[in-house]
Structures are given as structure tokens and as C-alpha cells.
C-alpha positions as CSV (number, residue, x, y, z in Angstrom):
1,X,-1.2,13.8,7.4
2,X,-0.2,12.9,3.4
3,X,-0.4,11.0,0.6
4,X,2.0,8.8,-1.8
5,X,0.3,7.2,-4.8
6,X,1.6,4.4,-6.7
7,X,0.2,4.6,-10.1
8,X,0.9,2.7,-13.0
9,X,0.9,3.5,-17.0
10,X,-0.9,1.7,-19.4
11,X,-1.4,2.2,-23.6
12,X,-4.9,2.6,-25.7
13,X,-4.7,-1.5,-25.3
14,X,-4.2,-1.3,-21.5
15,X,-0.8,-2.8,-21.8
16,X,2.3,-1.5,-19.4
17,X,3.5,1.3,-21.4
18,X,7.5,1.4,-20.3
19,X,7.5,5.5,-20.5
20,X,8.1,7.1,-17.1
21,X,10.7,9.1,-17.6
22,X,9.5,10.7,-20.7
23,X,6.5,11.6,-19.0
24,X,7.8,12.6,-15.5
25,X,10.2,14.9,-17.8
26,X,6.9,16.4,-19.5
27,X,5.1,16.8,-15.8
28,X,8.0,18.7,-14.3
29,X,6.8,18.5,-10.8
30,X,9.0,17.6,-7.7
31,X,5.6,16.1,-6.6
32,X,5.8,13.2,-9.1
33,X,9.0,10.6,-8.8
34,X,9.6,7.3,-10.1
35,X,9.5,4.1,-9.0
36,X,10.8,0.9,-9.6
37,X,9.2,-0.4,-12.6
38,X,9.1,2.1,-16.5
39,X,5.7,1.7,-15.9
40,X,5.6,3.2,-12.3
41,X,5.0,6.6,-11.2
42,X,4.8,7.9,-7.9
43,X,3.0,11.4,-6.5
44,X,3.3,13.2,-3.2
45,X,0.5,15.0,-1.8
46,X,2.1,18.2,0.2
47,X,0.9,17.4,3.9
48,X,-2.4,18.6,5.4
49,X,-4.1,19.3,9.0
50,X,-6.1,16.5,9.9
51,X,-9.4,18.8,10.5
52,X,-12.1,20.3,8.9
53,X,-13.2,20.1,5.0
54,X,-9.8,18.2,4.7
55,X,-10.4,15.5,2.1
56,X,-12.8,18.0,-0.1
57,X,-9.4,19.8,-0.1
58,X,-7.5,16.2,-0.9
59,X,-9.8,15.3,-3.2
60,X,-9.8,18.7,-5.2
61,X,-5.5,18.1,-5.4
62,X,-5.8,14.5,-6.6
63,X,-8.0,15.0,-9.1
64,X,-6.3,18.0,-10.6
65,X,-2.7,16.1,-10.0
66,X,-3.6,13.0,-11.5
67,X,-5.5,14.8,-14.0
68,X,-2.3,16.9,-15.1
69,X,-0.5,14.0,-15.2
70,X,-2.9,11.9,-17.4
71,X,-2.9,14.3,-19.9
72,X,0.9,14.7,-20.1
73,X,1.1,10.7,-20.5
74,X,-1.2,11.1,-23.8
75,X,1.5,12.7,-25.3
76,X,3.3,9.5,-24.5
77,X,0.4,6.9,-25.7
78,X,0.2,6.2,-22.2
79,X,-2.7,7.0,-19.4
80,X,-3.2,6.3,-15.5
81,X,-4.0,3.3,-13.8
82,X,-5.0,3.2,-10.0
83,X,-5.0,-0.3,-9.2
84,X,-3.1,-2.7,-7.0
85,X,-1.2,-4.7,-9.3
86,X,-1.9,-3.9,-13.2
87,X,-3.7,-7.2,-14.5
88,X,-2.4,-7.3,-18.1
89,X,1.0,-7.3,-16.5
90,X,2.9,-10.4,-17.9
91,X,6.3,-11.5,-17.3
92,X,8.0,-10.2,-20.1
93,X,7.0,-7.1,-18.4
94,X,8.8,-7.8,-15.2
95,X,12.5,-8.0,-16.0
96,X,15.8,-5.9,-15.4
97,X,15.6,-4.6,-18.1
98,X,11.9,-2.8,-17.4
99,X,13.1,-1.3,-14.1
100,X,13.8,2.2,-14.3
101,X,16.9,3.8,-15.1
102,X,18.7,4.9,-11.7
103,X,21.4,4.0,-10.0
104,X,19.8,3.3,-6.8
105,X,17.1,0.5,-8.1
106,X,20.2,-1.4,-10.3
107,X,21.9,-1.0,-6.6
108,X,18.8,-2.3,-4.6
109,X,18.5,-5.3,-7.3
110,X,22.0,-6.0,-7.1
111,X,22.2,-6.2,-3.5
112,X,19.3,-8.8,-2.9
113,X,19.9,-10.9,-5.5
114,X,23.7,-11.1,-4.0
115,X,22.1,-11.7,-0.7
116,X,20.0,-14.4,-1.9
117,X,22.3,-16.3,-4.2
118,X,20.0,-17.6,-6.6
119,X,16.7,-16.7,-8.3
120,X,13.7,-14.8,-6.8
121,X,10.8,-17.7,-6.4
122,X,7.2,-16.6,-6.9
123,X,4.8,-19.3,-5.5
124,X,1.4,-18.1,-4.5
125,X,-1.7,-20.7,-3.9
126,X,-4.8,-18.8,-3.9
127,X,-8.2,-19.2,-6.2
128,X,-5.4,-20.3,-8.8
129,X,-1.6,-21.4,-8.6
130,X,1.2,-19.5,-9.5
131,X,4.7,-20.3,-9.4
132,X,7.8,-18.9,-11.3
133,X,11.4,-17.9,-11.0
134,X,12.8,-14.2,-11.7
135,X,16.3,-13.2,-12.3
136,X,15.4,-9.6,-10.6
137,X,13.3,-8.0,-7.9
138,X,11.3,-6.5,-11.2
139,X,8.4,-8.3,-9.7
140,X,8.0,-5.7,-7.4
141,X,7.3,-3.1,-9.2
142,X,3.8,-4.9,-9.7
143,X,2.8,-4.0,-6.6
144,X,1.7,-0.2,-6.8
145,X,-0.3,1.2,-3.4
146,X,-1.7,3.9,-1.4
147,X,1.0,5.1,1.7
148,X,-1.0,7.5,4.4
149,X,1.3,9.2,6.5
150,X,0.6,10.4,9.9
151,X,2.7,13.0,12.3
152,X,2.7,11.8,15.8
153,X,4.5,12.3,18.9
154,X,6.8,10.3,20.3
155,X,5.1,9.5,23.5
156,X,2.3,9.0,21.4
157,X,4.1,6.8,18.7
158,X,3.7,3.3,20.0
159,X,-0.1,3.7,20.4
160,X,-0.8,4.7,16.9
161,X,1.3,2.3,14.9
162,X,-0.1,-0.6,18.0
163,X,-3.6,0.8,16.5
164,X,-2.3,0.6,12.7
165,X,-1.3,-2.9,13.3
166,X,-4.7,-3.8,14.4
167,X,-6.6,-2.9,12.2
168,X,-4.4,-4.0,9.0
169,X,-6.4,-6.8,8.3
170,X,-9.9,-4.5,8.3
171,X,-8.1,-1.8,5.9
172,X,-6.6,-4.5,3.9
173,X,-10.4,-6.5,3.8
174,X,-12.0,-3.8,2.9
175,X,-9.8,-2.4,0.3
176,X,-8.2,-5.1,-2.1
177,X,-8.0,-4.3,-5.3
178,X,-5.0,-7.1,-6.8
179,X,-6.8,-10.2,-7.6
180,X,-5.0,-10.9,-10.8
181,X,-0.7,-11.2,-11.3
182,X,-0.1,-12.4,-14.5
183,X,-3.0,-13.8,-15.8
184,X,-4.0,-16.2,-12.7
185,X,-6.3,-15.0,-10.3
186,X,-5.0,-15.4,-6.6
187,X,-5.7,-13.9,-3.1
188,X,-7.9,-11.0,-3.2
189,X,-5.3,-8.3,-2.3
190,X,-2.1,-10.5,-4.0
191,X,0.2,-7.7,-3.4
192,X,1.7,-9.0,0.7
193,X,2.5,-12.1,-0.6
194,X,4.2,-10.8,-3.9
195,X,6.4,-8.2,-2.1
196,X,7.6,-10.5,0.7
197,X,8.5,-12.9,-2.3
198,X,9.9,-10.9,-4.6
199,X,12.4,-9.2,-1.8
200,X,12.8,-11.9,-0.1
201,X,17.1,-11.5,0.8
202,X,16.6,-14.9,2.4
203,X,17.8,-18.7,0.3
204,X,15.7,-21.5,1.3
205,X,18.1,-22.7,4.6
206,X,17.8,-19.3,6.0
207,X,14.5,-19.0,5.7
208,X,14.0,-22.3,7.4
209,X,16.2,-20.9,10.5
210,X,13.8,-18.4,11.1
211,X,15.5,-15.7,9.7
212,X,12.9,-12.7,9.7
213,X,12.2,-12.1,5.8
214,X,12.6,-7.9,4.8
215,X,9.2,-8.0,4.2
216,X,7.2,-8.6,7.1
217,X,4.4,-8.0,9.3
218,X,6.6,-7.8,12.4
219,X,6.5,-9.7,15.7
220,X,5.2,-7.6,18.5
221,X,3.4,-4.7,20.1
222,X,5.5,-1.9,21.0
223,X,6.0,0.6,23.6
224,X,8.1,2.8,21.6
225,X,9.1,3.9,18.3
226,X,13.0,2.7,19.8
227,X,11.4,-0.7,19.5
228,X,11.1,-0.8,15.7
229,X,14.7,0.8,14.9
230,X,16.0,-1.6,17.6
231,X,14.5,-4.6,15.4
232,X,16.2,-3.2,12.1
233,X,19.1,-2.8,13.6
234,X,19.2,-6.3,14.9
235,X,17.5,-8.8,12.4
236,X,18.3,-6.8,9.1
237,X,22.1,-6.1,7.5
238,X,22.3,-2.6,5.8
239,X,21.1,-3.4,2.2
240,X,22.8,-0.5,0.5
241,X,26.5,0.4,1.3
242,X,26.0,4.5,1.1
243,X,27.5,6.3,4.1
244,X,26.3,9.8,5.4
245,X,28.9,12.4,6.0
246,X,26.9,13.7,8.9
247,X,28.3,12.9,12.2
248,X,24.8,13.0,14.3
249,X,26.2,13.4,17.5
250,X,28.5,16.6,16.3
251,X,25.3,17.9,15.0
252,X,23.5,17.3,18.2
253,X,26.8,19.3,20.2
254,X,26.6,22.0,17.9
255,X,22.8,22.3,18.8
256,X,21.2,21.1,15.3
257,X,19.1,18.5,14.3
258,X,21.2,15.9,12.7
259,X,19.2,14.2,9.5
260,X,19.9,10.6,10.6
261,X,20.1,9.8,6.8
262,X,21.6,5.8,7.4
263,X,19.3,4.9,9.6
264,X,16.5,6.3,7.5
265,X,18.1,4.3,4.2
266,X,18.2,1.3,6.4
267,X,14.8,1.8,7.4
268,X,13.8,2.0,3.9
269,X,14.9,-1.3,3.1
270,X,12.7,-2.9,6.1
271,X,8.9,-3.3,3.9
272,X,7.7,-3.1,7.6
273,X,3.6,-2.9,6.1
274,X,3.5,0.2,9.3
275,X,6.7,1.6,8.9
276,X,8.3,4.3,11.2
277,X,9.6,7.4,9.8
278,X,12.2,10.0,10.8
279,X,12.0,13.3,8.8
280,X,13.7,16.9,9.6
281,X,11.3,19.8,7.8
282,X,12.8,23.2,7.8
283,X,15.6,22.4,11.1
284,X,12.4,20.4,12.8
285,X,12.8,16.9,13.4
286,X,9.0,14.9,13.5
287,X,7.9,11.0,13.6
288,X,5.4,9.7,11.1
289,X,3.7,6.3,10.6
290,X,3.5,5.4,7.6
291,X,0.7,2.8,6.8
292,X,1.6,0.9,3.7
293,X,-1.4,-1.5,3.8
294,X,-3.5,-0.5,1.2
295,X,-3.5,-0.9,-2.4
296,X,-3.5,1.9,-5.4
297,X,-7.3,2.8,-6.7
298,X,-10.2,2.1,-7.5
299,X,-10.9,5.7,-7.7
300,X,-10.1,8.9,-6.0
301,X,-13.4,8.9,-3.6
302,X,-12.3,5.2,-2.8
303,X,-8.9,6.3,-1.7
304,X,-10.0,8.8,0.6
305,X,-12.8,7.2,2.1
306,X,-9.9,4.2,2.8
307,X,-7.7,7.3,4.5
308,X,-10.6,8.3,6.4
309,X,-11.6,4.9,7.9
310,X,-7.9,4.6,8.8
311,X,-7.1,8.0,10.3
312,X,-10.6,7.9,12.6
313,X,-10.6,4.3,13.6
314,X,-6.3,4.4,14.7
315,X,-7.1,7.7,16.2
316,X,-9.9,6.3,18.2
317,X,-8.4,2.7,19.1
318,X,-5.2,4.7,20.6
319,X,-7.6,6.7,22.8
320,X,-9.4,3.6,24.6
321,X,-8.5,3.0,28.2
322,X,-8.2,-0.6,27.5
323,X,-6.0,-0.8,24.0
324,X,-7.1,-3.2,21.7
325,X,-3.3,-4.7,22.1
326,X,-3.9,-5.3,25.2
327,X,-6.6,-7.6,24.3
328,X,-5.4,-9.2,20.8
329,X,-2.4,-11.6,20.5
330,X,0.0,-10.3,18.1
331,X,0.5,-13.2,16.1
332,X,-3.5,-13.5,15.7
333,X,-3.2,-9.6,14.3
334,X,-1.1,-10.8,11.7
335,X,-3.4,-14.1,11.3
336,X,-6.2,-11.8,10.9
337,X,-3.7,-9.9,7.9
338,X,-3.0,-12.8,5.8
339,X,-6.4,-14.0,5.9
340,X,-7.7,-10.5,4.9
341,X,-5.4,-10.6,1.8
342,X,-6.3,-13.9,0.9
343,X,-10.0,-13.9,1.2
344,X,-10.5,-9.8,0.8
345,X,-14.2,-8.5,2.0
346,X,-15.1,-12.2,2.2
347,X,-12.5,-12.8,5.4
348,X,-13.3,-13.9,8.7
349,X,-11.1,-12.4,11.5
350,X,-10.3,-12.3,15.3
351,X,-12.1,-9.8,17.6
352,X,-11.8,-9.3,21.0
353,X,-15.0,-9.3,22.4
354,X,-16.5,-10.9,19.2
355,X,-14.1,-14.0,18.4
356,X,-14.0,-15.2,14.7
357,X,-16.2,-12.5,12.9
358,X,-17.0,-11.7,9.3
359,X,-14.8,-8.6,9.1
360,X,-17.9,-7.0,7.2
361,X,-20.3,-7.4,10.2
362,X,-17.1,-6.0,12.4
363,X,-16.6,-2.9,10.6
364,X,-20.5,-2.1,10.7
365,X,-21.3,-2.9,13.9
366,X,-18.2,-1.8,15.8
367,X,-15.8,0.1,13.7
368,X,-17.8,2.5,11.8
369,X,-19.0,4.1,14.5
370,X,-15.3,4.1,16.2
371,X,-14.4,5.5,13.0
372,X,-16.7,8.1,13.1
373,X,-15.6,9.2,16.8
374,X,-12.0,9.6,16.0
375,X,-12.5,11.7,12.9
376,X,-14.6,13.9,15.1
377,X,-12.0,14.2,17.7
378,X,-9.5,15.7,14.6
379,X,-12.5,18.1,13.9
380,X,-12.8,16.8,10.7
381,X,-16.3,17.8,9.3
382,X,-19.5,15.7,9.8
383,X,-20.7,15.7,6.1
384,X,-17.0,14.8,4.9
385,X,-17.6,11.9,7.9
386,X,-20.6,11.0,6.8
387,X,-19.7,10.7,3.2
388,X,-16.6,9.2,3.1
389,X,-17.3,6.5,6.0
390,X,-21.0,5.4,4.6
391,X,-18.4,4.7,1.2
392,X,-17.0,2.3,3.3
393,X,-20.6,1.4,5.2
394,X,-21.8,0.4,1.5
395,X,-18.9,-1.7,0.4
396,X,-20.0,-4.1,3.4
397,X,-23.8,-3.7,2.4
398,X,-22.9,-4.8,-1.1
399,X,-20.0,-7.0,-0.5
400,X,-18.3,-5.1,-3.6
401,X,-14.6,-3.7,-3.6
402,X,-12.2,-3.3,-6.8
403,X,-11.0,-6.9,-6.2
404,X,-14.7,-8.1,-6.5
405,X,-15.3,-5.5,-9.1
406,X,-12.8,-7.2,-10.9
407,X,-12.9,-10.9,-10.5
408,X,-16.7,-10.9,-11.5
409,X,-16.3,-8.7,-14.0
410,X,-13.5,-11.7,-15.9
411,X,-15.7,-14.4,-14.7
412,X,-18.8,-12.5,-16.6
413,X,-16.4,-11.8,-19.8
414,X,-15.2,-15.4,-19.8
415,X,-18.3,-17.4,-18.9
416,X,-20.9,-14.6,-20.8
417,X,-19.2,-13.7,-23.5
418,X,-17.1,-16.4,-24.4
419,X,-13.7,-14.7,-23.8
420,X,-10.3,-15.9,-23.3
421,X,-8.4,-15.2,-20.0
422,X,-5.8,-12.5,-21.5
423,X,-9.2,-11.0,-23.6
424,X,-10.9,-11.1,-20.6
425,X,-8.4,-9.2,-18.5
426,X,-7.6,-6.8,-21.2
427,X,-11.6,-6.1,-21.3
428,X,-12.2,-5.8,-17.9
429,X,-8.9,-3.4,-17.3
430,X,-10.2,-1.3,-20.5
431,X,-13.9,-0.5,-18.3
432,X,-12.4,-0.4,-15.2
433,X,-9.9,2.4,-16.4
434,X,-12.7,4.1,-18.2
435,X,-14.8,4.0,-14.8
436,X,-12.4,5.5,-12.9
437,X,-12.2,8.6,-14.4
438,X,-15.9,8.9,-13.2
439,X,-14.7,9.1,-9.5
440,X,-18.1,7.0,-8.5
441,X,-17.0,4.2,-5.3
442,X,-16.4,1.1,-7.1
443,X,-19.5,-0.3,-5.0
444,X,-21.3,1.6,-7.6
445,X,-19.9,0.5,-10.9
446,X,-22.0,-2.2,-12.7
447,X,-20.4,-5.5,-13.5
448,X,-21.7,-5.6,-17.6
């Protein structure tokens, strides 16, 4: 299994601090990368067994990493931010100008906003309304999340990522932390809804001939990872016009493992939110899903009790004799998803076996323990279980994630203390940055 981290970089103020390659120069690790926005960063975890005292081990890394990396921003006025969308965020912040220097984001921009023909349109109903127009895809780079990979098999493939797809709407429940884009608070995790928009290649009469948007949930259960290229291949255009010089099949004559590097920059263009992944390590050719679901934060222990509750319950769910595809329509799985993001730890959701559920009362009286059995079955180690799963066992005692966390804590600056929206953002961000360097589960941290 590994780890990508979208983080963000804020100043003393908790304002986007546009400084990522200045700082990425000072950290000097292949681990870190950019990403779309100045105010983006991104870190790779190197890959780990899924066994054992695994996540002490992950947990050890990410706090060291991000703690490296923290200090090296300082030198830039800048720090980390783990959070789904960064709530000062305004839209000054996202233009062209803000995303970061490389050819291949001026590219990606360049070739959506050709495809579309006319101005990104941002329109999201939730608690509040927004709706505005964007010369650029810089809206994006807003959304900032956690990405788990895991190495499967290819028999084994269309199990898992049938698994992943099932329980998006849980992980995505369970873990929202993006209540606020800029200034107006919307669905509890705001960032599906903000990346279909904001890559959205489609103009209004495509999109009302069905054509599938870039960004998408996608349309059916699988029964192999074929399926998924097959469906890139046939709804999507290449994006970016970059040819390989590999020939695969020459490769494949000469008896090596050809890199596949089109279809993989095709596939990277496809926002699938369980994307398929093609890698060659060291002449070896694997398959990885990559679950894309979850947003960035609240704090180290959150992340990884998120990864753990993932990684048990798809491991267990692609064991059952009877798979939960087999029992849940598709288009109610991605029912269940929307109405996760909107509503967060609040949502109601489909269950076979349960019908319309609280997806709190699902996760403790099914899932955990599911959970618990496919973590066991990796070897991972009962404690590490224990202690990362009864994370997640809390957050549906308490009803408390970072998007709760957040929203009360700007109702209680707003309606307690008398302040203003942007103060009360600005304040909120400033404790909630300040708490996460403590590494306690956001069910934990107190609202005043």
C-alpha cells in the first residue's frame, strides 16, 4: 500500500501563501512534488506491506515528513495545512496566474478550456449558494486530498475497486473535512462537486447529450480492470497531445515490460474517484487502485485511521461469497456518494440488507466489525486495529469530523462572538491549524 498527501500552505494570517517552489527547492526531496495551485504541495509515502505495526511505522514517516517540511516553509512565512479545501481561499486566489509554473498544468489548462469553449461555471447549492465563472481550471487546485494506493492482482482487480466503489459514500461520510469554498458554506465534503465543475471539458449541449463528464463516479461494476481502460478509451479524447516513443508491442517481442506511458497520461486525465493504475517498478509491471475519495487532514491519526477503515472493510467486502455488488444497484452506490458529500456524517444511505440507513448506525453495527476482519486477514496488529478503527467508532458516537469541527466552530465565532464570516473563517482556520499539530482525532478537539 501508499500514500499521496495533498497539502496546502498558508501565512501567520492563514492566508494561501503562493510559495511552492521556493519551498520544495529548500525540502529537496523527490518525495515532495507540486501540484496545481502555488499554494499546493504534494508528498509520497515510499510503499509499505499491509501487515503488522504498519501504520505506527506510517505514522512515524508522516509526522517526521510533514514535520521537515513545515519547518522548511517557515523560512518561507508559510506553514502546512491538511484540510480538504483551504477555507480563507478566495477567488483572487484561484486564477492562472496562481497555478504553478510548469509546462504541463499551462498544457492541462489550455486543453480544457479549448475543449469547453467558454468559461469554467461553478454552481453549488448546499447549506449556502455558490455560483461563479473562472477563466481557468485554477479552481481545482482547491481541492487538496488523501490518495491510498493498493497493489492487487489482476484476477483480483475488479473485486477490490467493485469494494472501493461501495463503500465511497461511507469513507467520504465519515471523513469530510471541505465545508467552506470561498467564504459560503456548502456540502459537507464540497470537494466532488468542485472538481467535476471545475474540469468539466463538457459546454452546456454536450453535457445535456449525456456526454460522460472527466470527472465522474463511473457507470458500472466491473469484472475487470480491461473494463475501466475500455471506458477511457471510448467516452474520453486524449487531453494532452504527448506521444511515447515506446512501441509496447516491440517491447513485449523483445521480452520486456513496455511502460504503457499514453495510456497511463490518458488515464490521468480520467478523475475516476477509484482510479486504476499501471506502474512498472524495477522491470515489474503491478496494478494498483487508487482511492481518491477522501479529503486532506484533519490530522495525521485521522488520516490513518481513514486508510485503515478503507484497507480492512475493501479487503473484507472482496472476500464475501455473496459481493456486495451483487446486491447494490450501481447507480444507488453513486446515490449513496453524492449524498454522503452533501450531508457528510449526517447522510442517510442504501444498504442491502438494511435499506435507507444512517451511515453512522451502518458503520457501527456492520462495518466496523468487517473492518476489523479484513485488517486481520493482512496481519495487521490488533492494538493498531483497535486504535485506529475505535478513531472511526468515536466519530459516529460523537457525530464530530473536521467538516463538523469546522462549521460549528464559524457558527460559534459568528453567533458567540460577534464575528464576521471572513473573521470567522480566518479564526476558526488559525485553531484548527494550531490543533493539528497536536495529532489528537478531530472528534477530540473542543469547539471554543
Amino acid at each position: 500500500m501508499g500514500i499521496e498527501l495533498e497539502l496546502n500552505l498558508a501565512d501567520a494570517d492563514g492566508m494561501p501563501r503562493m510559495v511552492n517552489k521556493a519551498v520544495l527547492d529548500r525540502i529537496a526531496s523527490r518525495d515532495f512534488q507540486t501540484e496545481l495551485g502555488q499554494f499546493n504541495l504534494e508528498v509520497n509515502i515510499v510503499p509499505h506491506r499491509l501487515q503488522g505495526r504498519v501504520f505506527d511505522q506510517l505514522a512515524e514517516e508522516l509526522r517526521t515528513t510533514l514535520g521537515y517540511a513545515d519547518r522548511q516553509a517557515a523560512e518561507d512565512a508559510a506553514h502546512i495545512v491538511m484540510t480538504g479545501i483551504l477555507p480563507t481561499l478566495t477567488e483572487e486566489d484561484l486564477v492562472f496566474a496562481n497555478l504553478t509554473e510548469a509546462d504541463r498544468y499551462t498544457l492541462l489548462n489550455d486543453q480544457i478550456m479549448a475543449a469547453r469553449g467558454e468559461e469554467i461555471i461553478l454552481d453549488i447549492e448546499g447549506v449556502e449558494r455558490l455560483s461563479r465563472t473562472s477563466a481557468s481550471i485554477a479552481p481545482e487546485a482547491a481541492c487538496t486530498s488523501l490518495q491510498l494506493h493498493l497493489q492487487v492482482t489482476p484476477d483480483r482487480f475488479a473485486d477490490v475497486w467493485n469494494a472501493a466503489q461501495a463503500i465511497s459514500a461511507v469513507q467520504t461520510a465519515m471523513g469530510a473535512n471541505s465545508p467552506f469554498l470561498f467564504g459560503r458554506e456548502l456540502w459537507q465534503e464540497s470537494r466532488p462537486p468542485l472538481f467535476q465543475q471545475a474540469t468539466d471539458t463538457r459546454p452546456p449541449e454536450l453535457r445535456a447529450q449525456g456526454v460522460r463528464p472527466r470527472t465522474w463516479f463511473g457507470e458500472k461494476w466491473i469484472s475487470g480492470v480491461h473494463d475501466l481502460f475500455e471506458e477511457n478509451l471510448r467516452y474520453f479524447p486524449a487531453l494532452l497531445p504527448i506521444c511515447d516513443e515506446e512501441d509496447p508491442l516491440e517491447v513485449l517481442a523483445a521480452g520486456g515490460t513496455p511502460l504503457l506511458g499514453e495510456l497511463m497520461l490518458h488515464n490521468g486525465t480520467v478523475y475516476r474517484w477509484n482510479r486504476p493504475v499501471y506502474g512498472v517498478v524495477d522491470g515489474v509491471p503491478h496494478l494498483r487502485v487508487e482511492n481518491r475519495v477522501l479529503p486532506a487532514g484533519p490530522t495525521v491519526a485521522d488520516l490513518l485511521a481513514n486508510a485503515a477503515f478503507y484497507f480492512g472493510l475493501t479487503r473484507q467486502l472482496a472476500d464475501e461469497e455473496r459481493p456486495i455488488w451483487s446486491q447494490l444497484p450501481f447507480a444507488v452506490a453513486e446515490d449513496n456518494f453524492h449524498a454522503a458529500a452533501r450531508s457528510g456524517i449526517e447522510a442517510a444511505v442504501y444498504w442491502p440488507g438494511a435499506g435507507e440507513i444512517q451511515v453512522t448506525d451502518l458503520v457501527r453495527s456492520t462495518l466496523l466489525a468487517k473492518a476489523h476482519a479484513g485488517l486481520e486477514k493482512y496481519g495487521v496488529d490488533g492494538a493498531q486495529r483497535e486504535r485506529l478503527l475505535g478513531i472511526i467508532e468515536e466519530r459516529c458516537r460523537t457525530g464530530r469530523n473536521g467538516a463538523t469541527w469546522q462549521t460549528e466552530a464559524v457558527w460559534a465565532a459568528e453567533h458567540r462572538r460577534g464575528l464576521d464570516r471572513d473573521a470567522a473563517l480566518h479564526d476558526m482556520l488559525l485553531r484548527y491549524s494550531t490543533l493539528q499539530h497536536l495529532n489528537q482525532p478531530v472528534h477530540t478537539w473542543p469547539i471554543a
